[in-house]
C-alpha positions in Angstrom: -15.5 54.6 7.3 -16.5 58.2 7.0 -20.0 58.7 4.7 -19.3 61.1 1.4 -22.7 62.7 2.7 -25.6 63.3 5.0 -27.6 61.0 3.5 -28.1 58.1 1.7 -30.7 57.4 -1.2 -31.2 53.7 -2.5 -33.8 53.1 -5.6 -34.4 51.2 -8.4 -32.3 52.2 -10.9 -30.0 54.4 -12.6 -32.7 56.0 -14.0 -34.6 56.5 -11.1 -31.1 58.3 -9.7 -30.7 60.6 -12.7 -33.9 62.1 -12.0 -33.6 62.2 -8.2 -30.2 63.9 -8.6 -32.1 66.9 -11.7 -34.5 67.0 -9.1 -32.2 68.8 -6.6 -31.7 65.7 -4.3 -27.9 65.5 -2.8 -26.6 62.6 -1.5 -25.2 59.2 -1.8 -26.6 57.3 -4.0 -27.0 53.5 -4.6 -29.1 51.8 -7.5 -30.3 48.5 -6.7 -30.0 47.2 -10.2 -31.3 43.3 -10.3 -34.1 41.6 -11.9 -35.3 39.7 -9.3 -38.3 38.8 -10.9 -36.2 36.5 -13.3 -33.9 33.8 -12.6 -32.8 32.1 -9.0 -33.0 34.2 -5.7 -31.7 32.2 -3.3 -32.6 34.5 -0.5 -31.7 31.9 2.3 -28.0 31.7 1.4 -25.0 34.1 2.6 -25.0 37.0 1.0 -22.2 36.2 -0.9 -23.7 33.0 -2.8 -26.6 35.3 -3.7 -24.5 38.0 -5.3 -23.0 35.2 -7.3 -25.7 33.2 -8.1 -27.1 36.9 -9.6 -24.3 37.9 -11.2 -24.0 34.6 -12.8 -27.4 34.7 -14.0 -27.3 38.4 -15.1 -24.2 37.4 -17.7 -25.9 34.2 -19.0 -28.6 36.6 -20.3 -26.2 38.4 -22.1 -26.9 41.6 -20.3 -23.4 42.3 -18.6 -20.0 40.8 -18.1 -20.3 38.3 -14.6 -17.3 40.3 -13.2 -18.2 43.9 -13.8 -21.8 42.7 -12.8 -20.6 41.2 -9.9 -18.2 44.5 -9.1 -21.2 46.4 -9.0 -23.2 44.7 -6.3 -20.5 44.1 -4.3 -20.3 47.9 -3.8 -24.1 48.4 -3.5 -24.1 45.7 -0.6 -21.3 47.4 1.2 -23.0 50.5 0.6 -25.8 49.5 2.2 -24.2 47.8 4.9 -22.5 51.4 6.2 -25.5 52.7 6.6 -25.1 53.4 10.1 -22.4 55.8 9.1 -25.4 57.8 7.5 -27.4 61.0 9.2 -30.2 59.1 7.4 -30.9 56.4 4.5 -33.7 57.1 2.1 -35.4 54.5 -0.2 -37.1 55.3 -3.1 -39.1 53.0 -4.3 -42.1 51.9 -6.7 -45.4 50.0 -6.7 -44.6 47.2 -9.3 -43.0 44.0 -8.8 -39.7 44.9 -9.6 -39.0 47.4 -7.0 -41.5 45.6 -4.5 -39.0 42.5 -4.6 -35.7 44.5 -4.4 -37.3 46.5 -1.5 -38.2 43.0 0.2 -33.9 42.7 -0.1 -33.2 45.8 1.2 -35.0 45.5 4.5 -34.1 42.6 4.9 -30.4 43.3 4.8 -31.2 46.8 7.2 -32.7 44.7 9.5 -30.2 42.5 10.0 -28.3 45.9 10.8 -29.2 47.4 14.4 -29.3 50.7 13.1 -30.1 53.7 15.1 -30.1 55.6 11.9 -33.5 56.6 10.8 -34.2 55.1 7.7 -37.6 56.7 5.8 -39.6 55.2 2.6 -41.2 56.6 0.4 -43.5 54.6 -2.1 -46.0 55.6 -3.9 -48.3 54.2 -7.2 -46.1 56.1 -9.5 -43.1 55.9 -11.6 -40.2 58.4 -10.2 -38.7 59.0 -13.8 -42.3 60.2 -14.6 -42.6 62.1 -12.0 -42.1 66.0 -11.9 -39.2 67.6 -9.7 -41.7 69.4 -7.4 -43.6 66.4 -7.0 -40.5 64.7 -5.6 -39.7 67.3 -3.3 -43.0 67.4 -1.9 -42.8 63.4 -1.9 -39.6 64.0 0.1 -41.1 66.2 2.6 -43.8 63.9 4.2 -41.7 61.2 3.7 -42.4 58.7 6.3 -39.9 56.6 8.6 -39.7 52.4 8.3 -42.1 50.7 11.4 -40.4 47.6 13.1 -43.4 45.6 11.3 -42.6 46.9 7.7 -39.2 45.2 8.6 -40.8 42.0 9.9 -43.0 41.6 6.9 -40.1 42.3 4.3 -38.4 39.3 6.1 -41.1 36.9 6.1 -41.6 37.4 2.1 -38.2 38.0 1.6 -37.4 34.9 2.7 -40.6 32.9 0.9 -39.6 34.2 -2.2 -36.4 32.3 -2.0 -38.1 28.8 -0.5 -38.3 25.6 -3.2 -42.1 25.6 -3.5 -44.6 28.3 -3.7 -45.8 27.6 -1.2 -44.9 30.4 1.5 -45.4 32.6 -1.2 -49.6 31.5 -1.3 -49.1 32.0 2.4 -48.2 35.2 1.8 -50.9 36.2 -0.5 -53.8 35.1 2.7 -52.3 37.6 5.3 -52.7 40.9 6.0 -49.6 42.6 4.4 -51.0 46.0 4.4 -47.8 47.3 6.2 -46.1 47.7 2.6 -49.6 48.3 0.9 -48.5 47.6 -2.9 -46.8 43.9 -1.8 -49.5 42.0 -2.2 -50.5 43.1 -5.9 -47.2 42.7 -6.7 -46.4 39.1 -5.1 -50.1 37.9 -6.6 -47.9 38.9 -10.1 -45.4 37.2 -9.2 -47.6 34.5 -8.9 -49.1 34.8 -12.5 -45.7 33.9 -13.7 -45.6 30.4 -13.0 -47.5 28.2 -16.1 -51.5 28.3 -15.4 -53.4 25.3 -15.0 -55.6 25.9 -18.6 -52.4 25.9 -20.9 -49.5 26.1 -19.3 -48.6 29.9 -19.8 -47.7 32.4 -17.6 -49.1 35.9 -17.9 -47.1 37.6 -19.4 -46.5 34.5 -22.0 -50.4 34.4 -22.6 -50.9 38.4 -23.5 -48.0 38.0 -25.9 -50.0 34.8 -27.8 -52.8 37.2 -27.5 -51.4 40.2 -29.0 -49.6 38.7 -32.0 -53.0 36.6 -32.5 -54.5 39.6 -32.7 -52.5 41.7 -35.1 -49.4 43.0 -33.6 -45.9 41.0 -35.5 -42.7 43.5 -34.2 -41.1 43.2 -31.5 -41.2 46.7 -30.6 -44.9 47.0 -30.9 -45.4 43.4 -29.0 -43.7 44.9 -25.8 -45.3 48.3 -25.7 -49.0 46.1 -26.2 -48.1 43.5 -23.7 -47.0 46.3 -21.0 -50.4 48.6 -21.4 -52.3 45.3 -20.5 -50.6 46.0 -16.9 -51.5 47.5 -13.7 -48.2 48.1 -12.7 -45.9 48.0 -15.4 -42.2 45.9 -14.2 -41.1 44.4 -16.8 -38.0 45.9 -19.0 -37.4 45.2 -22.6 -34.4 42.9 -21.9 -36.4 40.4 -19.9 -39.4 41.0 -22.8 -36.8 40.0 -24.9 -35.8 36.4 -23.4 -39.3 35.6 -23.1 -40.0 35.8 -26.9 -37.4 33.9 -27.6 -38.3 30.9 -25.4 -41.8 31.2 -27.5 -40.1 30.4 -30.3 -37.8 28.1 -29.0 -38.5 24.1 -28.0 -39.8 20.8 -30.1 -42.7 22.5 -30.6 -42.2 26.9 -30.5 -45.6 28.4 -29.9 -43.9 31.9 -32.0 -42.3 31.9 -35.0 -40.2 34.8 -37.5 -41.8 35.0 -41.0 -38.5 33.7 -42.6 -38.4 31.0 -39.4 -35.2 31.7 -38.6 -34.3 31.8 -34.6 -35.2 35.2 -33.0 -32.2 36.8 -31.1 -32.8 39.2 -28.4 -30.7 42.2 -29.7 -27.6 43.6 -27.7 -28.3 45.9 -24.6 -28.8 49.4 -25.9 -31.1 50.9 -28.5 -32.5 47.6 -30.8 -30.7 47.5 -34.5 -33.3 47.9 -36.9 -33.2 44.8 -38.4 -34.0 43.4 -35.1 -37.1 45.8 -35.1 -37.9 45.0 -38.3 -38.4 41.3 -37.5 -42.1 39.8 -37.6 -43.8 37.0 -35.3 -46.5 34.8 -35.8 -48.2 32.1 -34.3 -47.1 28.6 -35.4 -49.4 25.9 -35.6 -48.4 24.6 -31.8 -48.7 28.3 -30.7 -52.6 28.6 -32.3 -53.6 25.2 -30.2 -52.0 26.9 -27.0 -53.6 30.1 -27.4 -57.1 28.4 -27.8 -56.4 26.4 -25.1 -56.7 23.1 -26.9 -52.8 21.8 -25.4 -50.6 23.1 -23.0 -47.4 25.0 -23.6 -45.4 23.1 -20.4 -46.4 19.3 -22.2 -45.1 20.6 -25.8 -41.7 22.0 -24.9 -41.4 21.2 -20.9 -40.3 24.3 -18.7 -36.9 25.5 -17.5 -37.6 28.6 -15.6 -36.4 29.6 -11.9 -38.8 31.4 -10.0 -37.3 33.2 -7.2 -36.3 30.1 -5.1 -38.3 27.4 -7.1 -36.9 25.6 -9.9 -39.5 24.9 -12.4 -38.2 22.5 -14.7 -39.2 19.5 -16.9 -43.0 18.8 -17.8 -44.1 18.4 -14.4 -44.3 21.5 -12.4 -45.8 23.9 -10.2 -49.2 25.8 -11.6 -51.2 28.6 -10.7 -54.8 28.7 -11.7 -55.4 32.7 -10.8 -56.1 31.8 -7.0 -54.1 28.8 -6.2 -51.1 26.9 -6.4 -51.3 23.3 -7.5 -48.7 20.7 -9.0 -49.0 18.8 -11.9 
């Protein structure tokens, strides 16, 4: 099978593309296109079971239909697996969690590979859609090639991230991982995802109490607060959305609307603006959690997978900032 071009690019995201491409960049194209950061990863089974353990996942969100979902990565995997056919594969690639973890899949899968194609990465603490076109070029310039122990790392995590306890991943967060220099910020974020010890909220869970308790109600203004509190910003508004809606959700919902009717993430696409219009507020549970005084995971119990782990029930793996502990 013949390659369409010279070279090919692989990134984040179809945005991430669109500005490669205004930037002058010719090529193939791939866009990685997962959430890895939500939902199972079972990165120790076939390739196969993954895509449709993702694709399954992706469509109970609501965010796509299963089969154009799964359509979609099965072309991006065999993409990516003719890369020998290539002059040379670029990735393209960001500091934050979500593009850390999908760059953990990719190298994995080129490593399993053999290639003799040279294979470059460039991956800087930037956003590439904010990013000028001259700054890309000169980005593309220097770009260096992938070392045999940026591959061997990427495996290891790779396949921690998809173990049943957390484990590996505190392994991970103890050794020197300085051959892909932004993993270890963004696997210690990963690990702030997982209930804390003190109340059983996970980070991003806790800086939404805290913003609503201190002022901001729409849902709009909730995700741009809760994304300024962070280093690296990873998280979209379609994953912001789900986790709202399990605040409000349970015997006890930690969130709810002034009229208390359910919140409903909107529809992909630009919110409605009765959906922007809406207005949270602590309940009475939600008060007690945020002051610490009961914890979130004994209220309304957790169902939440974590790249391989399943966190589920009211018994479940914590993090208290520096550890792992179960409870």
């Amino acid at each position: 099978m013949a390659a369409a071009s010279p070279t090919l690019f692989v990134t984040n995201g179809q945005s991430a593309v669109a500005t490669l491409q205004h930037a002058g960049f010719t090529g193939d194209f791939v866009s990685w296109d997962d959430v890895l950061h939500d939902g199972p990863v079972p990165t120790q089974q076939p390739p196969e079971v993954l895509l449709e353990t993702r694709a399954a996942f992706i469509a109970a969100c609501g965010w796509a239909e299963k089969e154009n979902v799964r359509a979609r990565f099965e072309q991006r995997d065999a993409t990516l697996a003719n890369a020998a056919s290539y002059d040379e594969v670029v990735l393209w690639f960001e500091h934050d969690l979500y593009d850390q973890l999908q760059l953990l899949q990719i190298l994995d899968r080129l490593a399993g590979l053999d290639l003799t194609t040279p294979v470059s990465l460039i991956c800087e603490a930037e956003f590439v859609s904010e990013s000028s076109p001259e700054r890309l070029q000169a980005l593309h310039q220097v770009r260096p090639l992938v070392m045999p122990d940026q591959y061997t790392l990427a495996q290891a995590a790779w396949k921690a991230l998809g173990e049943s306890t957390p484990e590996p991943l505190a392994a991970l967060l103890d050794v020197d991982t300085t051959a892909l220099p932004f993993l270890h910020a963004a696997l210690h974020r990963l690990a702030e995802e997982y209930p804390h010890t003190k109340n059983g909220l996970s980070r991003t869970e806790q800086q939404i109490l805290d913003v609503v308790a201190g002022g901001v109600h729409a849902p709009g203004a909730l995700f741009q607060a809760t994304q300024a509190q962070e280093d690296a910003k990873f998280m979209g508004d379609a994953s912001f959305w789900l986790r709202l809606a399990a605040l409000t959700q349970g015997p006890h919902p930690l969130l709810h609307t002034t009229d208390h009717t359910p919140f409903q993430p909107p529809p992909l696409g630009k919110p409605p603006a009765a959906f922007l219009n809406q207005r949270l507020h602590l309940s009475e549970s939600g008060h007690a959690v945020h002051q610490r005084t009961a914890a979130a995971i004994h209220l309304n119990g957790i169902d939440r997978w974590i790249g391989g782990v399943h966190l589920q029930g009211t018994s479940a793996w914590r993090w208290n900032g520096t550890a792992f502990s179960q409870h």
